[in-house]
N, C-alpha and C positions, 0 to 999 in steps of 0.2 A: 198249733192251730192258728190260722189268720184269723182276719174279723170279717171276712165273708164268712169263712165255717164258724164261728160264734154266733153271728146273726142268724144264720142259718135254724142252727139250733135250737136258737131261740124261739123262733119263730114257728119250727114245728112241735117244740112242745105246747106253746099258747094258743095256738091255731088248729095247729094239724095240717096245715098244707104250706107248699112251697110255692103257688100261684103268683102271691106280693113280690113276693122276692125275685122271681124270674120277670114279673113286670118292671120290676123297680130296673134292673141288670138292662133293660131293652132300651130304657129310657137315656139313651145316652146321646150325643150330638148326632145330627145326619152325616152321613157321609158327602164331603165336599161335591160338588158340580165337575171343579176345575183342577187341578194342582197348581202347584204352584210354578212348576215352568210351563204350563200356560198363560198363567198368569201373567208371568213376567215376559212372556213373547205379545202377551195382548199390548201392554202396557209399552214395550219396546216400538210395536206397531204405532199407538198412538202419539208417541214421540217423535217418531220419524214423520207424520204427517202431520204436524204441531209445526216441525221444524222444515217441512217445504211449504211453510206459508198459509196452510187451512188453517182455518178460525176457529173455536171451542164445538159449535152446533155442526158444523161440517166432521168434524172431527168424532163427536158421539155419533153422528148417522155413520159414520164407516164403522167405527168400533161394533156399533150394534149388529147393522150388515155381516160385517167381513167374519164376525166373532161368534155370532146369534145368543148376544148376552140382552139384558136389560137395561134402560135406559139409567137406572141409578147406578149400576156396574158402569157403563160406557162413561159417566159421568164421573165415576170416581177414579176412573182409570186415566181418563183427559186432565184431570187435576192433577195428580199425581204427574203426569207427561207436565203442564205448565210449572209444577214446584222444579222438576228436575231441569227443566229447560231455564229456568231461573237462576238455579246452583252452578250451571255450568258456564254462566255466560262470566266472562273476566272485562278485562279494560278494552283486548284488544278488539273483540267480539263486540262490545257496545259502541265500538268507535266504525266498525264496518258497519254495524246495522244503521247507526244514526246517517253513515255515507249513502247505504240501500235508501233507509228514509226519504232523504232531502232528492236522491235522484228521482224517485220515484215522485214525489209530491211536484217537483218539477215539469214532472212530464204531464200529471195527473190537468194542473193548470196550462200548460198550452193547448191540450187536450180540448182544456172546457174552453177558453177561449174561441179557440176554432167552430167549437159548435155556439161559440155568442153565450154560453155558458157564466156571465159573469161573475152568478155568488160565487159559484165552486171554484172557479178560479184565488177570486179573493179568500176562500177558504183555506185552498193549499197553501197558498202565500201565507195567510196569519199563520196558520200551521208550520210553515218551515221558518217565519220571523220564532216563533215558541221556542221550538226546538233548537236553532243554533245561536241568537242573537237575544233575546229578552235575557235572561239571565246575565250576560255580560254586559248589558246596556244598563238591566236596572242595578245592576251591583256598583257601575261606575258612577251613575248617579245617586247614590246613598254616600260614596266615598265624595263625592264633588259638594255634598249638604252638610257635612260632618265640620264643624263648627273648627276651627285650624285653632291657632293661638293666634295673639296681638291683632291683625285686621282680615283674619278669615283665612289667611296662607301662612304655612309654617316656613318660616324662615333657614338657613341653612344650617345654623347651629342648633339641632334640635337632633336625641338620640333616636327619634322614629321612623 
């Protein structure tokens, strides 16, 4: 006998009915909305339009739309699409997007110039000094600060 038929048992000798027990039996998880390859086609969905360029909130109003889920769904689904689009990216891929970047910011500023635009112009600019040139400028100026031996420059005979 299992321990449903022992509970069982038990139950109708103290009781007298099986009411509980069939309530208790009902009480189990609802049944899913979605499966799981839907799931996984929603979530594929929101990767692919993660990855032609729409933004996190562009990206839940389609999910929501295209899918007719909830906005905490669309949002967990968009996350999910940003972690995976993170894991996938390698060297060669950050070195194309940083090339997209700088064209883009490029153009971004002739742009505003044209329209006498001048913050936004200066904007793109600081922006593309950030992204390709601050780090290697300030890195050289930390190594040009850095205390040498005898009058501030290492001389030749030195193993470093």
């Amino acid at each position: 006998m299992d321990a449903y038929g022992c509970l069982k048992q038990f139950w109708v000798r103290c009781n007298g009915s099986l009411s509980k027990i069939a309530h208790n039996r009902q009480q189990h998880r609802p049944p899913m909305r979605t499966t799981k390859a839907e799931r996984k086609r929603r979530r594929e969905a929101a990767l692919a339009e993660i990855s032609n360029g729409h933004g996190f909130a562009d990206t839940v109003a389609y999910v929501m739309s295209e899918w007719g889920c909830s906005r905490s769904t669309a949002r967990r689904d968009v996350h999910w699409a940003h972690g995976e689009l993170q894991l996938g990216l390698d060297a060669h891929d950050v070195q194309h997007l940083v090339t997209h970047l700088c064209t883009s910011l490029q153009r971004i500023s002739l742009k505003a110039e044209g329209h006498q635009q001048y913050g936004a112009s200066v904007g793109a600019l600081r922006l593309l000094y950030e992204i390709l040139l601050s780090r290697r400028l300030d890195n050289e100026a930390h190594k040009a600060r850095r205390a040498g031996w005898g009058y501030g420059q290492r001389h030749g005979n030195t193993k470093f």
